[in-house]
GULUM-55210 format. One record per residue (C-alpha): residue in one letter; x, y, z. Coordinates in steps of 0.25 Angstrom, whole numbers, plus 5000, padded with zeros to 4 digits. Layout:
N
AXYZ ...
//
This chain:
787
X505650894798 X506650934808 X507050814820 X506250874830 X505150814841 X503850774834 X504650754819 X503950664811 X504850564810 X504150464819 X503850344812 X502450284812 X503050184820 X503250294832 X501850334830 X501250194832 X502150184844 X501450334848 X500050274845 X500350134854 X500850214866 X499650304866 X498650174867 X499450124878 X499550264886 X497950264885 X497650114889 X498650154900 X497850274905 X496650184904 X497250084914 X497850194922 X496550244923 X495850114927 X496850064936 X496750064954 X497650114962 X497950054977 X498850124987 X498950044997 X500149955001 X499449804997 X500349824986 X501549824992 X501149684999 X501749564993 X500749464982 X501149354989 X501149395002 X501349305015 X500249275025 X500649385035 X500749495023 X499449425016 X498749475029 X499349605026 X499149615012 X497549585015 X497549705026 X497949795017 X497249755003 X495849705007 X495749685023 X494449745028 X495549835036 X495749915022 X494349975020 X494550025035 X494350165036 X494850255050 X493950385051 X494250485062 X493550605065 X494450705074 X494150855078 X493050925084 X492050895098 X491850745100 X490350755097 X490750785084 X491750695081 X490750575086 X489550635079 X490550655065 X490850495067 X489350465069 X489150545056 X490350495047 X490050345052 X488450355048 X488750415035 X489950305030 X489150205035 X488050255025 X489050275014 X489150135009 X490650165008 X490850075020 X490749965027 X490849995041 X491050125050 X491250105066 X491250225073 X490950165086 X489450215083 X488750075089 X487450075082 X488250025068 X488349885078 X486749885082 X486849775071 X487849685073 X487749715088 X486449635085 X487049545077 X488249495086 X487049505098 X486449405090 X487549325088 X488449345101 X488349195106 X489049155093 X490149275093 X490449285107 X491649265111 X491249215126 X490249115121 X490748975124 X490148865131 X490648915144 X489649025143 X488348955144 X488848885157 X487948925167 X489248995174 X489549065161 X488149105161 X488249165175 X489749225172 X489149295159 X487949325163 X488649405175 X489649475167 X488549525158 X487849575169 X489249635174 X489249725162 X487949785165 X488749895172 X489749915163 X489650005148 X489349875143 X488049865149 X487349955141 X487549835130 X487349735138 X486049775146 X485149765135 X485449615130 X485849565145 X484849445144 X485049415131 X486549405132 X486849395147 X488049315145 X488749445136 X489249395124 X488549515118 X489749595126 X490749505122 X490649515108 X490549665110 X491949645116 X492549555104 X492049665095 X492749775103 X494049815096 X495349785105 X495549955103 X494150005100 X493950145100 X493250225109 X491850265109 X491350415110 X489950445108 X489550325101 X490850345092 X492350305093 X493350405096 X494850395097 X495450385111 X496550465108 X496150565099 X494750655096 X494450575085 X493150495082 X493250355075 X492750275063 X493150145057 X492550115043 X492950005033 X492550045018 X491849965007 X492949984997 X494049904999 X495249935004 X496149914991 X494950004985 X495550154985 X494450234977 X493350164986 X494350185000 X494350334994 X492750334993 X492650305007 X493750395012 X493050515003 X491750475009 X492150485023 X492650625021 X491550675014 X490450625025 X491450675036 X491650795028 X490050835027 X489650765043 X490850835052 X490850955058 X491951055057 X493151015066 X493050865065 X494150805055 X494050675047 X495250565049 X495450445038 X496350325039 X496250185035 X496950105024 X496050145014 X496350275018 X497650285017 X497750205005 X496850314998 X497650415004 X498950345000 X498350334984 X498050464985 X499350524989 X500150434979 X499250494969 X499350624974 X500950604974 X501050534961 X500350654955 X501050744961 X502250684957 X501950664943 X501650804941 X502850854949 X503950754941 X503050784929 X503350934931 X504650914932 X505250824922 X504350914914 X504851054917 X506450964916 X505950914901 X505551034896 X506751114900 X507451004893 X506650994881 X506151124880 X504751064874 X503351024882 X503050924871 X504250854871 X503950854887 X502650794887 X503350684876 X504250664887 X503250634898 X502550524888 X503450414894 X503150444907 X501550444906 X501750304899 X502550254909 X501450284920 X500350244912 X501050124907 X501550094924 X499950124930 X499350044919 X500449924920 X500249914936 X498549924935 X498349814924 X499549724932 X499049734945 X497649804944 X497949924953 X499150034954 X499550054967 X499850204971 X501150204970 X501350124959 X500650234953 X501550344959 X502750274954 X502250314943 X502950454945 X504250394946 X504250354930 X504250524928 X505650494932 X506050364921 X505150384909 X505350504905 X506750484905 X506350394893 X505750524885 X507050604889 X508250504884 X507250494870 X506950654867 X508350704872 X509150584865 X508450574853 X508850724849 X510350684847 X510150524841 X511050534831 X510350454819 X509950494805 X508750394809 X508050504820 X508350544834 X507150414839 X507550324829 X509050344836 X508750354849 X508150214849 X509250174843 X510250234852 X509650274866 X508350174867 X509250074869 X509850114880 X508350174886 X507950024884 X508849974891 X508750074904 X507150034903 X507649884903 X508349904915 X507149994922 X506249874920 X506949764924 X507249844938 X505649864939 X505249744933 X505849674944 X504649734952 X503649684943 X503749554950 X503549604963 X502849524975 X502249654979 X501149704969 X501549864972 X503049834969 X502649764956 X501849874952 X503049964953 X503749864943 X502649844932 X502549994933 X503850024931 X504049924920 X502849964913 X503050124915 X504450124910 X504250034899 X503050124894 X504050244895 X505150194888 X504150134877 X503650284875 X504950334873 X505350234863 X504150214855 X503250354857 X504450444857 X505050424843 X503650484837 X503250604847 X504850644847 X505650594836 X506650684837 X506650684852 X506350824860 X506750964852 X507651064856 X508651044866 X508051104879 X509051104890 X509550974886 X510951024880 X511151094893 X510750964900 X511550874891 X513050954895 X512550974910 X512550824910 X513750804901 X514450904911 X513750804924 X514350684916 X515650734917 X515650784930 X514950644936 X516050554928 X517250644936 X516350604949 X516250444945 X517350414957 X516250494968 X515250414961 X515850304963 X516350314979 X514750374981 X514250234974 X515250154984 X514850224997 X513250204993 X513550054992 X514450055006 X513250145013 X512250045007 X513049905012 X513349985027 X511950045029 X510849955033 X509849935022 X509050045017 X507949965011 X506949945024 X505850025019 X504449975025 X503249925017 X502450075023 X503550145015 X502750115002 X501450185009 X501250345008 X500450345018 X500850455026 X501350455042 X500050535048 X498850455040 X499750345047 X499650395061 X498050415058 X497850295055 X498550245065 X497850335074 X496350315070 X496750155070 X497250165084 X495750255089 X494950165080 X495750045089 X496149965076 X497549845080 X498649915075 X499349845062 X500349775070 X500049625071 X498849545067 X498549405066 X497849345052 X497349195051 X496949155039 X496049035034 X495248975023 X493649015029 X493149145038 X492749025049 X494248955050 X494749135048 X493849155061 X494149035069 X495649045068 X495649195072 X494749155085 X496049055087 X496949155085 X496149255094 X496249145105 X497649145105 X497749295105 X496849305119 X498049245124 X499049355120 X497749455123 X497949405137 X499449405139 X499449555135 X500249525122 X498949595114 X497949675118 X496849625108 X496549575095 X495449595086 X494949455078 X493649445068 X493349315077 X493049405087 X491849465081 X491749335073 X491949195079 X492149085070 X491148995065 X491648895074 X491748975087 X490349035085 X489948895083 X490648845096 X489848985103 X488648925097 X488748785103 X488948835115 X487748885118 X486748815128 X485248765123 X484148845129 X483948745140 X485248745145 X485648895145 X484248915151 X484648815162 X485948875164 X485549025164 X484748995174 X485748935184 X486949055179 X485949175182 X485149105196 X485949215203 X486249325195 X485349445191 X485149385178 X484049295178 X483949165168 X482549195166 X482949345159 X483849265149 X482649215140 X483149275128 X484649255132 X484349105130 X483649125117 X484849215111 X485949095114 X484948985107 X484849065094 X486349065096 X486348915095 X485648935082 X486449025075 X487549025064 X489049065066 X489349205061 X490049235050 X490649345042 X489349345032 X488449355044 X489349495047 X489149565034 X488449695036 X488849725051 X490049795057 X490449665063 X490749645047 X491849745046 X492449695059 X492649565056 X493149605042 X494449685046 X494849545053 X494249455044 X494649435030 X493949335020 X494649245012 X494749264996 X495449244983 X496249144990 X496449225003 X496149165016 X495149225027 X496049305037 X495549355051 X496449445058 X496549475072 X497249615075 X498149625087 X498049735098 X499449735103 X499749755118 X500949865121 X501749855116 X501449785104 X500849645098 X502149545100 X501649455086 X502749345091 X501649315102 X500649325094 X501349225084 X501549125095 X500149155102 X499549115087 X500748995083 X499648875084 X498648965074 X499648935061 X498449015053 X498649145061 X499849235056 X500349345064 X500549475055 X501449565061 X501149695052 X502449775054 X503249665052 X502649595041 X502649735034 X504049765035 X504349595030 X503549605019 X504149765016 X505549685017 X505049585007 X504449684998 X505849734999 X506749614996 X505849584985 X506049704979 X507549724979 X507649574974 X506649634962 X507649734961 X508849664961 X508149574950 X507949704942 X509249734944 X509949624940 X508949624927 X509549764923 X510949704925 X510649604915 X509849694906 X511049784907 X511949694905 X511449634893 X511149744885 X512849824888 X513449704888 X514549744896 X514849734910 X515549864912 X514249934905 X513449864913 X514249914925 X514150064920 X512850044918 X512549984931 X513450064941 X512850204942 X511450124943 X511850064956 X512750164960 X511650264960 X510550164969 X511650134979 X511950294982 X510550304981 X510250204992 X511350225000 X510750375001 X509550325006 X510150215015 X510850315021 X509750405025 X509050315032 X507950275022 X507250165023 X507150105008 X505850025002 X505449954991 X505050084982 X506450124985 X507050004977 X505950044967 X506850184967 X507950114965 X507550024953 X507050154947 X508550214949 X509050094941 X508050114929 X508250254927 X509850244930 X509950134921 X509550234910 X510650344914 X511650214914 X511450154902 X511450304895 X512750324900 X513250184895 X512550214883 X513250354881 X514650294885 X514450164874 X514150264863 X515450344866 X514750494865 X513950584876 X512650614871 X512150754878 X510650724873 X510950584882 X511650644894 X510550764894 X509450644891 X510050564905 X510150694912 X508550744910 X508050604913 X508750604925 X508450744930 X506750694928 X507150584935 X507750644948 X506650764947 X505450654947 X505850554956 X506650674965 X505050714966 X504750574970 X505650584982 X504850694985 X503650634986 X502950614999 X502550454995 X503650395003 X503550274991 X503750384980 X504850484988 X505750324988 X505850314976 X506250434972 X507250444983 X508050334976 X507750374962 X507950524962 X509350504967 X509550374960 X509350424946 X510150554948 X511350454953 X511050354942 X511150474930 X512550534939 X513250394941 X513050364927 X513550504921 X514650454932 X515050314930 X514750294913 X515550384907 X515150434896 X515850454883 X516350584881 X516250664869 
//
């Protein structure tokens, strides 16, 4: 039988080979199939973070804050957007997908406005023993009374002489928000826009996207049946915008997969003239995804999103690997077989470019950040699988390599011409290199990128957030203070210290507020202290009736006044248990985070900042005698801990680097092929850089991750043309192999740059150009042997 694709002169060893890649394609479908995927930035926060970041890290993972949802209703007259509100909150509330939903409607709080009723001498602030003096009787009493005239007196008329002295208003007051919304018709409404307002927190966790997606569908769904036409539906919230942000990536990955699928595929067939040698070629790129997804979710026990979109980017590498293997194996010049010859002669070479790919990404691996050691173990794991199928699945589904010739004669003395035509050009080259690498020392550094640059979020779900935080009155993200310790008691009692020592700057006018869970829940300690405080029923008797002798509240009206404080005497501190079930609840846990798997408990006290902003050195000094309280300064330690991710990886880098040096090295044994082979590699990062440096861009982490893909892709188009030169003959099925890989390469990642995921549009910014340069630079600086 003629040589010729499908001949039958694979061996059986080719078809065990066939047989072993399609059981691990199918457990790798079964895993892909099985596996989570997050979109959210956690995992781009360090492992071992430090106690500011750890703050963070909690915030954003599992903090009550994550299941927060921001609903607003715009459009239409106001009794509609207040009646839609009424609506939505009864039936989410009914749904069982929440927690909690606040509208402002007070009828959700008859019950733990009981409850804190029943419990006031023990939680308000303004109980001391001071208060049951017979002058701070009389001065409570009358302040009381004072309010009868003011909107408060509506709640404090029908308990008058059961709590004369207040504290009934005054835990209304710690409860207040700093910022709290505005109340229209039973309802809150914006101040700024025509918008009604609601604030639920979801049961699914805020790490738990399918359940986050449940609720958001939910909300849209009631909405969509209760409002009447006119009114709109507005979402934000972390859960939001991380299902939003998964969705997209998805969206975008797909997109991108069929679009660079497309074509490379429409480039292949041209140059092979065959759909079943194109669908062969596309092998090495499914393995190389499966085998990334399914590396990454039994490594880690999710995929984050865009680990999952970088899966596009391997388009671009593998099926370089099909295309080097069906061109080059129609010209091997051995009475053994074109496969047989081929591994002889040109795997070698493969091999080593793969070597060199994975000791750039395998650098990652060992990452600090679990997002950019997902990138690593996918790249490893992907390119791996890709090369495997070439080398071992290849020899028995094209023996002969790919039929006909196609275009690829036409394409061979297009390149052969360009090789000529670049070598004339290696002077330019040169002075091109060495004005890259002056712009690079004179320019300040380009690599600034911030940690947000990893997000896909876009600007205007930004500003409605930012918008529907600002109306639902929620502390910007700008400073907070975290304490931590071993108990919920020790967590509560050092935020009351820390709260004391921020009524100081509350008073100077350096902040305007904070919020604190002690507020709503005093320590054990303080609500015993509270608790002692309170006068026996002889006494307070006695000395009611000298503070209201002349006051138009009389003692003998204050019977059940006197037996309220002495079931106080009697009662228990409060805990966070005692809460469960009640709104109160869901306060305290946005502020109050419990202790596990080794964490600490953490309360947190938000800060309101005065104009024109919270000066956190104040704060530091104001808190310097409470070691346990940390200032976390958000912007700050975001850009500190974006600049460490940073350093970390460009020292990764610069380890991988070195490694494909030494790998280099030991396999050419020579110093000047090394040099060949290294030159139009670096060559082609530092125009490519420069470029960028030069246009202002901010460069990131997944730029460098660009970077390290123009090393192993170039590495391939180098050590060809070292390889072509050694041998002492041009191929034109080599030259036609390097120029087809490369044109996929720029087509898929040129795509890439397209993309409207800032993270995916960086990387192929540096890789489109980088490959292109490293394939021209190569043709340039090796010469090749002439025929």
């Amino acid at each position: 039988m003629p040589r010729g694709f499908g001949s039958t002169t694979a061996t059986a060893r080719p078809r065990a080979a066939v047989w072993l890649w399609l059981a691990c394609v199918a457990v790798a479908i079964w895993v892909v199939a099985r596996s989570s995927y997050l979109a959210d930035l956690s995992a781009f926060l360090p492992s071992s973070p430090t106690p500011e970041q750890s703050v963070l890290l909690d915030q954003l993972s599992s903090g009550a804050n994550a299941r927060v949802m921001l609903i607003g209703i715009e459009g239409g007259e106001p009794q509609a957007r207040i009646d839609a509100s009424v609506g939505l909150a009864r039936a989410l509330r009914a749904s069982g997908e929440f927690q909690f939903v606040h509208n402002g409607d007070a009828s959700e709080w008859q019950e733990a406005a009981r409850f804190l009723f029943e419990h006031r001498y023990l939680l308000s602030p303004a109980v001391n023993a001071e208060r049951f003096t017979v002058d701070g009787l009389r001065a409570g009493i009358e302040e009381t009374i004072s309010l009868l005239g003011t909107p408060a007196g509506a709640m404090v008329k029908p308990v008058i002489l059961r709590d004369p002295t207040g504290e009934s208003v005054r835990l209304a007051e710690a409860a207040m928000p700093v910022n709290a919304p505005r109340n229209e018709g039973g309802v809150w409404v914006s101040r700024l826009a025509p918008r009604a307002l609601l604030l639920a927190s979801t049961r699914a966790h805020g790490s738990d996207l399918d359940g986050q997606q449940r609720a958001i569908e939910r909300v849209r769904s009631t909405f969509a049946a209760q409002a009447q036409p006119g009114l709109t539906l507005q979402l934000s919230g972390p859960g939001v915008l991380s299902v939003s942000s998964r969705a997209q990536i998805q969206s975008e990955a797909e997109r991108l997969a069929v679009a660079g699928g497309l074509a490379i595929g429409v480039l292949l067939w041209l140059a092979f003239g065959s759909m079943r040698v194109l669908g062969t070629a596309l092998l090495p790129v499914a393995s190389g995804v499966l085998a990334g997804i399914a590396a990454v979710s039994l490594g880690f026990g999710h995929v984050h999103g865009l680990t999952l979109a970088f899966g596009t980017t391997l388009i671009g590498e593998a099926v370089d690997y099909a295309i080097y293997y069906l061109i080059q194996v129609r010209k091997a010049s051995s009475a053994e077989g074109g496969a047989t010859a081929w591994m002889r002669e040109n795997w070698p070479t493969v091999r080593l470019g793969l070597g060199t790919s994975l000791c750039g990404f395998a650098a990652l691996v060992f990452s600090g950040f679990p997002g950019l050691a997902q990138l690593g173990v996918f790249s490893v794991a992907g390119l791996t699988a890709a090369a495997l199928t070439t080398r071992y699945v290849f020899p028995a589904l094209a023996p002969a390599g790919a039929p006909g010739e196609g275009s690829r004669r036409q394409l061979a003395r297009l390149t052969a011409r360009a090789v000529a035509v670049l070598r004339r050009a290696r002077r330019a080259f040169y002075a091109v290199t060495v004005i890259a690498l002056a712009a690079l020392w004179l320019l300040p550094s380009p690599w600034r990128g911030e940690l947000a640059s990893l997000s896909p979020v876009s600007a205007t779900a930004l500003e409605l957030d930012a918008a529907l935080r600002a109306d639902i009155g929620a502390a910007e993200a700008g400073v907070l203070v975290a304490v931590s310790a071993s108990d919920e008691a020790s967590a509560l009692a050092l935020a009351e210290a820390a709260g004391e020592r921020l009524d100081r700057l509350v008073s100077q006018g350096v902040l305007q507020g904070y919020d604190s869970p002690a507020r709503l829940l005093p320590s054990p300690g303080a609500q015993g202290t509270r608790r002692d405080a309170l006068p026996d029923a002889a006494t307070l008797r006695q000395r009611l009736a000298e503070a209201t002798a002349h006051g138009r509240l009389k003692a003998e009206r204050l019977g059940a006044f006197i037996d309220d404080v002495q079931a106080a005497r009697a009662q228990r501190a409060i805990d966070r248990a005692a809460l469960e079930g009640t709104p109160l609840a869901n306060a305290i846990d946005g502020l109050l985070m419990p202790g596990q798997a080794g964490k600490p408990w953490r309360a947190l006290l938000t800060l309101h900042a005065a104009p024109p902003g919270v000066d956190s050195n104040k704060v530091r000094a104001a808190l310097a005698d409470l070691p346990a309280a940390r200032v976390v300064d958000i912007k700050p330690e975001l850009d500190a801990l974006y600049a460490r991710y940073l350093r970390e990886a460009m020292l990764q880098a610069s380890v991988g680097a070195l490694a494909v040096c030494a790998l280099l090295a030991a396999r050419l044994r020579s110093a000047r092929a090394l040099g060949r082979v290294i030159l139009p590699i670096a060559a082609s990062v530092a125009i490519v850089v420069a470029a960028l440096a030069g246009a202002g861009a901010a460069l990131g982490i997944l730029h460098l991750v660009g970077v390290l893909l123009v090393v192993a892709i170039g590495s391939n188009y180098a050590l060809f043309f070292e390889h072509l030169r050694s041998r002492g003959s041009a191929n034109d099925d080599t030259l036609a192999s390097l120029a087809l890989a490369n044109l996929t390469t720029v087509v898929s990642f040129g795509l890439l740059a397209a993309s409207s995921i800032p993270p995916l549009a960086a990387i192929g910014l540096v890789v489109a150009p980088g490959a292109l340069l490293c394939l021209v630079l190569a043709a340039a600086f090796i010469e090749p042997a002439m025929t």
